[in-house]
N, C-alpha and C positions, 0 to 999 in steps of 0.2 A: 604324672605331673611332678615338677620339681618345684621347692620351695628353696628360697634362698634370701636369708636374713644379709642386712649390715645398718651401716649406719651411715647419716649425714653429718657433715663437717661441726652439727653445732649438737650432736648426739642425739637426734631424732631417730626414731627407727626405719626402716626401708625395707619393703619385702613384695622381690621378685617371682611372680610366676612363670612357666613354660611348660608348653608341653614336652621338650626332649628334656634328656636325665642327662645331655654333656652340654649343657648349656653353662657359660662362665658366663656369672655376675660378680666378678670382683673388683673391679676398676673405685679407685677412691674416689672420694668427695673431694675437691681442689678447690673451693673455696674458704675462706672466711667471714663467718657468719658471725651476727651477734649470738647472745644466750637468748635460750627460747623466752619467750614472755610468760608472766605471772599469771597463775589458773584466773579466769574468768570469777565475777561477785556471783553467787546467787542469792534472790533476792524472794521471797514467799507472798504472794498476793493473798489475801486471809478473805475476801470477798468471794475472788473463784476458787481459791484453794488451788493453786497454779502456782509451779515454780517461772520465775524468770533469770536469766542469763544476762549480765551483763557484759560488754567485752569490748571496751572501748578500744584496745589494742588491733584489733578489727577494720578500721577507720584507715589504718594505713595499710592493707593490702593491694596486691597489684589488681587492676583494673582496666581491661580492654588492650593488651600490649597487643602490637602489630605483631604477624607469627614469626620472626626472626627474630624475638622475645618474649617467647613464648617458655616460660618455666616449667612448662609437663612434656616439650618434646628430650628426646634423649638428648645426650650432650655431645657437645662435638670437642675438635682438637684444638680450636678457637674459644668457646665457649664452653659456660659450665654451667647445668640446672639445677633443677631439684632429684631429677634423674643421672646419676653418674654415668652407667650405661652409653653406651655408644648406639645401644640397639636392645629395645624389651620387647615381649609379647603384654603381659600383664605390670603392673608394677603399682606398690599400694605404699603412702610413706605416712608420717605423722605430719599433718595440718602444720605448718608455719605458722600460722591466723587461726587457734584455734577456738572455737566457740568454749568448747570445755576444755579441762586438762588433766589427764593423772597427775600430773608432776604437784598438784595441789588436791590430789585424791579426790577431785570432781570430775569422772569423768576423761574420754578422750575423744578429739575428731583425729579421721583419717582422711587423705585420697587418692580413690581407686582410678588409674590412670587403665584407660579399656585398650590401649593401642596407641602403638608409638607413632602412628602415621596422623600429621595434624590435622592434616584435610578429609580423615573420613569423620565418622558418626556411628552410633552405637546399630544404628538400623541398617549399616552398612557392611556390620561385621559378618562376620562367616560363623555357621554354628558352631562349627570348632573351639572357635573364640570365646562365643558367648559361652562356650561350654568351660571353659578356665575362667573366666568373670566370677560363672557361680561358684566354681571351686573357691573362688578368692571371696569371695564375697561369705561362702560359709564357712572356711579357715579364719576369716578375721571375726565372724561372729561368733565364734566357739571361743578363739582367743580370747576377745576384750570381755566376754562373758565371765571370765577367770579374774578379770578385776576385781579388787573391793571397793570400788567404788560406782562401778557402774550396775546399772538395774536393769536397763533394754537398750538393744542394740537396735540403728535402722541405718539401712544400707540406702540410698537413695541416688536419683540423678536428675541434677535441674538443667535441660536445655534451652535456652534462645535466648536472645537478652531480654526479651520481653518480658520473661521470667525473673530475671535477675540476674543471668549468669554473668560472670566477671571474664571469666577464658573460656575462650573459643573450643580448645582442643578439649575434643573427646572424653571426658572426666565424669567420676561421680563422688560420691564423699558417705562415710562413715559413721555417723555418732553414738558413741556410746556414754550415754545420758545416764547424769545420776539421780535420775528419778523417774519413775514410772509416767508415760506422757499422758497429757489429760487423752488424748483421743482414745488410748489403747485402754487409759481406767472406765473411759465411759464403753467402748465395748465391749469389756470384763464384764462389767455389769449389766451390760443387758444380758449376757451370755449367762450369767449366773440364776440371773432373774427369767431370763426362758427354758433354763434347767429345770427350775424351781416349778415353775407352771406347768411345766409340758413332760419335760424328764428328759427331753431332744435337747442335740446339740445345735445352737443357733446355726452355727458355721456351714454345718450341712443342712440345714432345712433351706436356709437362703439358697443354696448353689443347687438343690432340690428342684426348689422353685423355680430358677430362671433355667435352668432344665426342664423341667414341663411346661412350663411358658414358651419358650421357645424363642420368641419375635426378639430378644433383646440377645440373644448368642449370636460372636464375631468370629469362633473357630472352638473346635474339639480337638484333641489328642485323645490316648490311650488313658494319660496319668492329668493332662490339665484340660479346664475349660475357660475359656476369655467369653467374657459378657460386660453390657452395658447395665449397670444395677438399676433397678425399678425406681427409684428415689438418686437418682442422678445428683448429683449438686452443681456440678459442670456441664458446659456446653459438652464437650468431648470426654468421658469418663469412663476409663474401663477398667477392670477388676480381672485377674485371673488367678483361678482357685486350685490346688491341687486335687484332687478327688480322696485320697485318702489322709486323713487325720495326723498332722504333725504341726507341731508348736513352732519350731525354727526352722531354718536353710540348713544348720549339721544334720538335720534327725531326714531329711529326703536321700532318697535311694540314689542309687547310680543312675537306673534309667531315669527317675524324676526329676534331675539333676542333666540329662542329655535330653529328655522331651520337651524339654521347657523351651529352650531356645530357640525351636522352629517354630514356634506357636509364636511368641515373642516377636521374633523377627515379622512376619505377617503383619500381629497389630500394627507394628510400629510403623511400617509400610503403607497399611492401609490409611493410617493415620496422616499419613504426609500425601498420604493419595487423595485426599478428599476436596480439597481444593487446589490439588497441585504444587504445593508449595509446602515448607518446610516448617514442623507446628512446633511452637513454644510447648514444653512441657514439664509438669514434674512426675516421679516414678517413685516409685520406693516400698521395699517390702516392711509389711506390718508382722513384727514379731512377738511372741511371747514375750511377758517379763524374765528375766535370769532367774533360772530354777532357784539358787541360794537366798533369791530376796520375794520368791512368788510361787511356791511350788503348786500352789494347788490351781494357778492361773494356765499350767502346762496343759491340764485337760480341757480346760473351757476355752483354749483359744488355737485357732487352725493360721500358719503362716499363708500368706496372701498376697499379690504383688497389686496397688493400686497406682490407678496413670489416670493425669487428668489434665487437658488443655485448654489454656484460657481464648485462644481461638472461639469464637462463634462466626465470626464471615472471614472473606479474605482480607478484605481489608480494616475489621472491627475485632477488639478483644471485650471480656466480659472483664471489668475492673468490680473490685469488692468495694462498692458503697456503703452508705448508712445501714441499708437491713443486715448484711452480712458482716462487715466491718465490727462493725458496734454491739449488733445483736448477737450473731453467731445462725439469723433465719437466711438460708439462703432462697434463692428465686434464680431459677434456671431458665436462657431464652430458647432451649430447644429441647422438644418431650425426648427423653431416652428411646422411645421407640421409634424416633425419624432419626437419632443417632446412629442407630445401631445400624437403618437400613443405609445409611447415607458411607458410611464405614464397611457394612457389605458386598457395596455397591463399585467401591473406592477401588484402584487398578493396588495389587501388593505386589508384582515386581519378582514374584516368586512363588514357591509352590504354598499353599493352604492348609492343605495335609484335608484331613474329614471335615466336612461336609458339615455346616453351621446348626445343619437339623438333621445332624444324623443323634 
């Protein structure tokens, strides 16, 4: 793989990946940009003990451009993006609109552009592909880990607009948050706290579990397992775990780092496969805290990829009302275990690899 820094016109950073080693990315930035905006407020909720972002600068991002305006395809000899490039495999740059910022020691957002072609999609890619995403996606999380100001990094991708997405093309996005996120402190602590009781580690009892359970597994590999968790929150909800015990995306191996991606590919497949049509989602891997601000959080916590679709029919989404909005109690309209068979069931377009009960 090659790795290749530079910068954009307003000195953001840009960093291309490929898999060949004569690959030229040096074509400049040819516009004129303003200076980047001022770090984001954060603000401390003393109630939940949650940090909040604010980022009014936000408000003016681009929103829904038809794809001849499209700011993540490469650039041409008429036009200029955020991409210099005439042509990339990978390409990951600093947020324009970012939620966080180093440049005010709070923090950075990144995004990770999967492919220069606008018309595919992440479940469209080739493993190859997927297989430089993770490279990229655990080169950036090694990097911003090196910040002082950042605590945990998460790599994430929101598709459809249902979801929120603002562009179309292919894309996922980076944050490295300067603070430890409530989700990841509340399952430290259980993690701690099922230490404490038992002397197991949560991470592996769970994925234990729905290994011997059986009825709620979507695919196995050698190195990963995809399951639908027994306590679902989502209509569509899947989990996939590596089998052996690492805190981040740097600390996986070569193969576990190329086995991922064929399993991957499948869910996401079957997942479009379920009612034929194309599911609104979010992804995103749950990472340990950065060793310099959580050392002892590296054993108690195993990296983990979770996807979850607000899909429940073809034509209905599951919107977060009162119990879930307000409370944080969710209520799910389909048991995990008609998930899982209805996703098994699903056409994936492609090989499976082993056997859901093997």
């Amino acid at each position: 793989m090659k790795r290749t820094v530079s910068h954009l016109a307003d000195g953001r950073e840009i960093i291309y990946f490929d898999e060949r080693d004569d690959a030229v990315r040096d074509r400049p930035d040819r516009r004129e940009l303003p200076a980047p905006p001022f770090a984001s407020e954060l603000r401390h909720d003393p109630l939940l003990e949650e940090w909040v972002a604010v980022a009014a600068h936000r408000q003016g991002r681009t929103f829904l451009p038809p794809a001849d305006e499209c700011p993540l395809c490469p650039s041409t000899p008429e036009r200029a993006t955020e991409i210099p490039a005439y042509d990339y495999q990978v390409a990951v740059f600093e947020n324009r609109f970012p939620s966080f910022s180093h440049r005010g020691g709070r923090g950075r957002c990144e995004v990770v552009c999967f492919t220069s072609d606008h018309s595919s999609s992440f479940a469209s890619l080739s493993p190859a592909q997927v297989r430089l995403v993770v490279e990229a996606w655990a080169d950036r999380t090694a990097e911003l880990s090196t910040l002082p100001g950042v605590k945990q990094v998460f790599c994430f991708e929101n598709r459809g607009e249902e979801i929120g997405v603002t562009l179309h093309h292919a894309h996922g996005q980076i944050y490295g948050y300067p603070f430890v996120t409530p989700v990841t402190a509340r399952m430290l602590a259980a993690a701690e706290r099922h230490r404490a009781r038992s002397g197991g580690d949560l991470f592996a009892d769970v994925l234990a579990g729905e290994r011997a359970d059986r009825v709620r597994i979507i695919g196995v590999n050698e190195h990963w397992t995809a399951f639908v968790p027994k306590a679902a929150r989502w209509p569509f909800e899947i989990h996939l775990y590596p089998h052996r015990h690492v805190p981040d995306l740097p600390a996986l191996t070569v193969a576990e780092r190329t086995a991922f991606g064929p399993l991957y590919l499948d869910v996401l497949r079957r997942l479009d496969g379920v009612y034929g049509l194309s599911m609104p989602y979010v992804s995103g891997w749950f990472q340990a805290p950065v060793a310099a601000h959580a050392p002892a959080a590296r054993d108690l916590f195993r990296v983990h990829l979770r996807l979850f679709s607000i899909r429940r029919a073809p034509g209905k989404l599951k919107y977060l009302a009162g119990s879930e909005s307000a409370m944080g109690a969710f209520i799910n309209d389909i048991r995990p275990e008609d998930a899982a068979k209805m996703l098994n069931a699903a056409p994936a377009g492609g090989s499976r690899g082993m056997s859901p009960r093997t």
